[in-house]
C-alpha positions in Angstrom: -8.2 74.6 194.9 -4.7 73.8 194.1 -4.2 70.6 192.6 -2.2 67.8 194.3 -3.2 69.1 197.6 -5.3 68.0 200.0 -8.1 70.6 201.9 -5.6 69.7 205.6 -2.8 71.0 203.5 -4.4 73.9 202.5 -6.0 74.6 206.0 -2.6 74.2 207.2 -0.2 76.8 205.2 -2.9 79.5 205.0 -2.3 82.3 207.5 -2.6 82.1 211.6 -5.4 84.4 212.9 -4.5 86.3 216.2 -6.7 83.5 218.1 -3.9 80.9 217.2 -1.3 82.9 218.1 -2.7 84.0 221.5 -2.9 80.3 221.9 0.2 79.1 220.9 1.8 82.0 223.5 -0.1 80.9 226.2 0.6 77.3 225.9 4.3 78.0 226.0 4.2 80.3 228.4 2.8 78.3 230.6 5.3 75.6 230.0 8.1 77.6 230.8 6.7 79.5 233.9 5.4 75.6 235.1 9.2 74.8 234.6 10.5 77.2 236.8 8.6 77.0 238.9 9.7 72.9 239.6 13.5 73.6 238.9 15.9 74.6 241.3 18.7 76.2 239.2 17.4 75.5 235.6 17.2 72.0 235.2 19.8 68.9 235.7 21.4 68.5 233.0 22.4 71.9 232.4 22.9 71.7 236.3 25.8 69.3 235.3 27.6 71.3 232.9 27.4 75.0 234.8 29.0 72.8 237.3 31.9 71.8 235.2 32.3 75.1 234.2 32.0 76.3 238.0 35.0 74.0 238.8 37.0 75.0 236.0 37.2 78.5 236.7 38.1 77.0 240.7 41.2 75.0 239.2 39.8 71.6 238.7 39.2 69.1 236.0 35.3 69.0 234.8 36.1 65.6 233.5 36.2 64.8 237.1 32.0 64.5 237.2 31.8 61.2 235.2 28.4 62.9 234.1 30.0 65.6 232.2 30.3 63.7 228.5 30.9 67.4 226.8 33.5 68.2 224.2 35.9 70.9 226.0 34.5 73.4 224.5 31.1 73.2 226.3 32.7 74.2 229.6 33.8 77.8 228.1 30.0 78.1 226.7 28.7 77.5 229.9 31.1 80.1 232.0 28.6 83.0 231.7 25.6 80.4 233.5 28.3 80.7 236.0 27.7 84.3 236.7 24.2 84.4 237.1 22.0 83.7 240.6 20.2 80.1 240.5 16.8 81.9 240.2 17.9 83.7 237.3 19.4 80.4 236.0 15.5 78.5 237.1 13.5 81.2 234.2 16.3 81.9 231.8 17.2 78.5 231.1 13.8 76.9 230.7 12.9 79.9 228.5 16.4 79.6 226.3 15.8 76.1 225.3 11.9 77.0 224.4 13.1 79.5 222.4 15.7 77.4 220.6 13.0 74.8 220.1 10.8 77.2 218.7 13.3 78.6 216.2 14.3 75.3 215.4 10.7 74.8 214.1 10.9 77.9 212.5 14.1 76.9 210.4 12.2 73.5 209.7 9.6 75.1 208.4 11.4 77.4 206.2 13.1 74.3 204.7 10.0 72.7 203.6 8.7 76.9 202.2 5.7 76.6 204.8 5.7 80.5 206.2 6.1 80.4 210.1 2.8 82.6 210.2 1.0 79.5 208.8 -1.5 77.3 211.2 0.9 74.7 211.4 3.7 76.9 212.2 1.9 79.1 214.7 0.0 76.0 216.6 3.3 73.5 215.6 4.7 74.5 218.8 2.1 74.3 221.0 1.0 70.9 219.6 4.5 69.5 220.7 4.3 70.7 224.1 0.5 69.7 224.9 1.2 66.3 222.8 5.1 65.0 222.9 6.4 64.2 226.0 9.7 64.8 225.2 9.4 68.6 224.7 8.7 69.1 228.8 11.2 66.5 229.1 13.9 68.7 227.5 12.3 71.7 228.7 12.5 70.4 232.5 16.2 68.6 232.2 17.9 71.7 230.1 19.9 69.3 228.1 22.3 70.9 225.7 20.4 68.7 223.2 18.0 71.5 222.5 21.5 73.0 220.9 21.4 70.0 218.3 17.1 70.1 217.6 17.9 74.1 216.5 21.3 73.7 214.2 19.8 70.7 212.3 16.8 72.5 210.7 19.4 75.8 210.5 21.6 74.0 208.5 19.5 71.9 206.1 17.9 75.2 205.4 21.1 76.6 204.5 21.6 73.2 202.3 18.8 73.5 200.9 19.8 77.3 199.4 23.3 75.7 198.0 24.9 77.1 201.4 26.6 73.7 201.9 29.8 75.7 203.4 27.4 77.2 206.4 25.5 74.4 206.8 28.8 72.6 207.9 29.7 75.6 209.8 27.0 75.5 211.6 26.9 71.5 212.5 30.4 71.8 213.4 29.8 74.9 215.8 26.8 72.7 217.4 29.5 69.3 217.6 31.2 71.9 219.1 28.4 72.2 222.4 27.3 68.4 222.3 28.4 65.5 219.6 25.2 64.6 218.7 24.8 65.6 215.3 27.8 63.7 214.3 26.0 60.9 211.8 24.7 64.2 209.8 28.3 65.0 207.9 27.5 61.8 206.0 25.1 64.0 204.5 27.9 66.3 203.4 29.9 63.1 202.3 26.5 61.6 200.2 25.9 65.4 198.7 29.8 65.9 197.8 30.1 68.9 199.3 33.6 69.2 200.5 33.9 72.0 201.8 30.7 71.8 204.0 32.3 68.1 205.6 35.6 70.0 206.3 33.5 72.7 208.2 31.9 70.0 210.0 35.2 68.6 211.3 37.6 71.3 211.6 35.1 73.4 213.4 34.8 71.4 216.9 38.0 69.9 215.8 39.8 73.6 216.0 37.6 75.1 219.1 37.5 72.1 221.0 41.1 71.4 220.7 42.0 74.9 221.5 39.5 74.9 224.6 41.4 71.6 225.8 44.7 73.6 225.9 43.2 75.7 229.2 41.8 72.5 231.0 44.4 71.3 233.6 44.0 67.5 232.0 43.9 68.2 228.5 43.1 64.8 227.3 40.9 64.1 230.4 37.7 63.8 227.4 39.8 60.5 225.6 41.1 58.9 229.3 38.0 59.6 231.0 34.7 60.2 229.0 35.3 57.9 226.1 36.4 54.9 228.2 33.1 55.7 230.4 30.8 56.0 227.4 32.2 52.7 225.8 31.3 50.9 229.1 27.7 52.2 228.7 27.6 54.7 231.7 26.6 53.3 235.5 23.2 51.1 235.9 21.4 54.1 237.3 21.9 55.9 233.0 21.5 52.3 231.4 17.4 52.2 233.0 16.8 55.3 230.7 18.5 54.8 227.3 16.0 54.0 224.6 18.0 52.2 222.1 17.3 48.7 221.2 21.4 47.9 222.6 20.6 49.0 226.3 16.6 47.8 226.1 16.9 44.1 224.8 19.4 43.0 227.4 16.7 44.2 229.5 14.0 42.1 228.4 16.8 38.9 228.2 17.8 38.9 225.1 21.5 38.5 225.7 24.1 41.4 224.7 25.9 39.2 222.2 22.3 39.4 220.3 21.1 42.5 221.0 24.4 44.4 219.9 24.7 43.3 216.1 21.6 43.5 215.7 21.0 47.0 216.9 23.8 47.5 214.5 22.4 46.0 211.8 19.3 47.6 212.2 21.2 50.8 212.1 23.3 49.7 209.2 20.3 49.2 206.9 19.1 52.7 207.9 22.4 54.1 207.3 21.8 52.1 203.7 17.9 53.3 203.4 19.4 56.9 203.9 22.1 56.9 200.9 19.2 55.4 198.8 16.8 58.0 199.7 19.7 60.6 198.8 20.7 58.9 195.5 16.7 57.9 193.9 14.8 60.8 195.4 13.6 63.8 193.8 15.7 66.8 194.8 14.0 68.7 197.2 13.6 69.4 201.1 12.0 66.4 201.5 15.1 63.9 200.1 17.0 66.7 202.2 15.5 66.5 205.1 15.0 62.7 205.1 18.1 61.6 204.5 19.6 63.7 207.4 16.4 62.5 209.9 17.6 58.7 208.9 21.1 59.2 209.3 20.4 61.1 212.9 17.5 57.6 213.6 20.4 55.2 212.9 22.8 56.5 215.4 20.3 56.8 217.7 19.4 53.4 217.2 23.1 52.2 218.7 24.5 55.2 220.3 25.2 55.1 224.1 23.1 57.3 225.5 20.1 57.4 223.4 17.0 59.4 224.9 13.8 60.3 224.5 14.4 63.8 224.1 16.8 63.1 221.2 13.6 62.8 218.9 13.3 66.4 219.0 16.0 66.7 216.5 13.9 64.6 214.0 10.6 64.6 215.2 9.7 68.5 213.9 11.7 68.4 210.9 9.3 65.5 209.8 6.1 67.4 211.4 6.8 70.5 209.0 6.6 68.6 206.0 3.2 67.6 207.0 1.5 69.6 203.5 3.1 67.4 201.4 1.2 64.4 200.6 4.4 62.5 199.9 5.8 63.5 203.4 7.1 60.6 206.0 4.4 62.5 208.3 1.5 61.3 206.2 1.9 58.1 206.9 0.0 56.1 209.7 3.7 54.4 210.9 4.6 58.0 211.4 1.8 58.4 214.0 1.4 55.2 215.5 5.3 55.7 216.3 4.4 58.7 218.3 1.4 57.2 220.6 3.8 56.2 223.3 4.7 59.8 223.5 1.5 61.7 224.7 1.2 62.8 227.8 -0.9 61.3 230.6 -1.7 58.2 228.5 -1.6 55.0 231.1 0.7 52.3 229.8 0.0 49.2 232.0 3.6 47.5 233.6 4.9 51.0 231.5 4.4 53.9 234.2 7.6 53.9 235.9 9.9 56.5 235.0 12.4 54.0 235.0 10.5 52.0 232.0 9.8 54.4 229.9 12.8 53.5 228.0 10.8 50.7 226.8 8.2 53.1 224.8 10.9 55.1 223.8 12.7 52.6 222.4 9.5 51.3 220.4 8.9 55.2 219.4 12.3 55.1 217.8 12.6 51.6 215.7 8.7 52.5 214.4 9.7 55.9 213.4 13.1 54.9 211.5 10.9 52.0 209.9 8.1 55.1 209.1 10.8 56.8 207.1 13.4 53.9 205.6 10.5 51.9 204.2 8.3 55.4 202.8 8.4 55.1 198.9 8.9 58.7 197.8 6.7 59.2 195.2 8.5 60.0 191.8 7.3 63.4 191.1 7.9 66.1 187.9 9.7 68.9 188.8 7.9 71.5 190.5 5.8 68.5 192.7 5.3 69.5 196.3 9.3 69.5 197.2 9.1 73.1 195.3 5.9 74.0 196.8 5.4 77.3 197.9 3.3 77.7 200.5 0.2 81.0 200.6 1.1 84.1 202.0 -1.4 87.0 203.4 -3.9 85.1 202.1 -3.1 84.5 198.5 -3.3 81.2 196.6 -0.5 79.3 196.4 1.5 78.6 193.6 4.3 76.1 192.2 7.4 77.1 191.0 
């Protein structure tokens, strides 16, 4: 038995039989097929930005949908949707984000040297959709979030292989499709990697700016989108944002309290972050906990903040589940999660329109799960270098 390591870890890395694999398929198979199924043209957020893209090519502004809170460049991404029947659109697009959610677990898994072939990355997939709410929630809505969840775990892998350049490239290209991974170039600016922070804002800067150029309101993003995201959307957006500056107004704390301290909160993450960076071992784990702070903090102020944000944190925690030192093996870690399984009565909590509530509580526990985790102060060679069994043969530190 390899020392250091529990017998869950070593159950979990070893190699998937066919049995867990037949499982894991039909589980997300089912999912998507269950999706289509209920959608009419492939869910309604995606709905929103084929839309913009549908009156673009007609000659109008897609800022004119106050919904549409994409960079420019989203609406050229989405032109080929545009082409396609809305029962083509109902399978394709339920069965796109899967498989970007899929190989974003992949790529997190590779970060942390577990093989994908392994129990936990074979079953990791089915777990989130039978057991996290938010997975069928993206799944359903086709939110261009699912583009974020898969280029974070792409380019902290790349990070982690001193590909700081590509790893900017690739957060920059996914800014690009949806600013939501924006917080994450402080990771470039903590690291010192230059190069990889002016990937991250000439990228979208470059594509976004050129994509602008063919919209007939150019600026229509900064005269219309910012001003409506700084007034915190309608009240029909406001019943479904889960961070603690739309949530405690709602329960009376008044907005002149609520607001700083959201942002303090968010602040001392922001803080907790740069100190896991600066005292931690270097590894995937100070890699990958550093970026899933940065990402919690924002979260924890933006306007809008959703449930199905935690997908771009959530499995990059899961897949460090084999080390003992992990976020993910602590209780916080899964007490944060509770709210999140499906089918579980909440009593005053069932309405979709207070769910908000357990997300919110979801998100402050899980930030506090990871600022507060001591890492433990390992040789080299502890389980941030562990190398995980494959085809059956013991595994090994480097």
């Amino acid at each position: 038995m390899l020392t250091g390591k529990s017998d869950i870890s070593g159950w979990l890395v070893r190699r998937a039989s066919w049995h867990a694999w037949a499982v894991s398929g039909a589980v997300l198979c089912a999912h998507v097929v269950g999706v289509a199924r209920r959608s009419a043209a492939g869910g309604m957020d995606n709905a929103i930005v084929v839309r913009a893209a549908r009156t673009w090519l007609d000659g109008g502004s897609p800022y004119a949908d106050r919904h549409f809170l994409y960079f420019p460049s989203a609406v050229l991404a989405a032109v080929p949707q545009t082409l396609l029947p809305a029962y083509a659109l109902r399978v394709l697009v339920p069965l796109t984000v899967t498989a970007l959610l899929v190989a974003g677990w992949a790529w997190a898994l590779r970060v942390h040297g577990v093989p994908w072939r392994s129990r936990l990355g074979v079953l990791g997939p089915a777990a989130l959709a039978l057991g996290f709410a938010p997975f069928g929630h993206l799944v359903s809505l086709g939110n261009w979030t699912v583009t974020a969840a898969a280029a974070l775990p792409l380019a902290l892998l790349l990070a982690a292989r001193e590909r700081w350049g590509w790893a900017g490239v690739v957060i920059g290209a996914a800014l690009a499709l949806k600013p939501l991974l924006a917080p994450a170039a402080l990771l470039f600016l903590f690291a010192r990697r230059w190069r990889g922070l002016a990937a991250v804002v000439l990228v979208p800067a470059l594509v976004s700016g050129g994509a602008a150029l063919l919209m007939p309101d150019p600026a229509a993003f900064v005269t219309r989108t910012l001003p409506f995201l700084l007034r915190s959307h309608d009240g029909f957006v406001r019943l479904y944002e889960a961070s603690p500056v739309a949530v405690l107004p709602r329960l009376g704390v008044p907005s002149w309290v609520a607001v700083p301290l959201a942002c303090a909160v968010a602040g001392a993450g922001v803080l907790g972050a740069y100190r896991r960076w600066s005292r931690g071992v270097p590894g995937p784990l100070r890699l990958v906990e550093t970026a899933v702070l940065l990402m919690l903090s924002a979260f924890l102020v933006s306007r809008p903040s959703y449930d199905h944000y935690l997908l771009v944190v959530v499995p990059l925690l899961l897949a460090g589940l084999p080390y003992p030192g992990s976020a993910a093996r602590g209780p916080w870690f899964w007490l944060a999660l509770v709210p999140q399984v499906p089918g579980a009565d909440w009593p005053w909590l069932e309405a979709v329109t207070r769910r908000s509530f357990r997300d919110c509580f979801t998100l402050c526990v899980l930030t506090a799960s990871v600022a507060l985790r001591r890492p433990r102060h390992l040789p080299l060679g502890g389980p941030d270098h562990f190398v995980a069994p494959r085809q059956g043969r013991q595994a090994t530190r480097v």
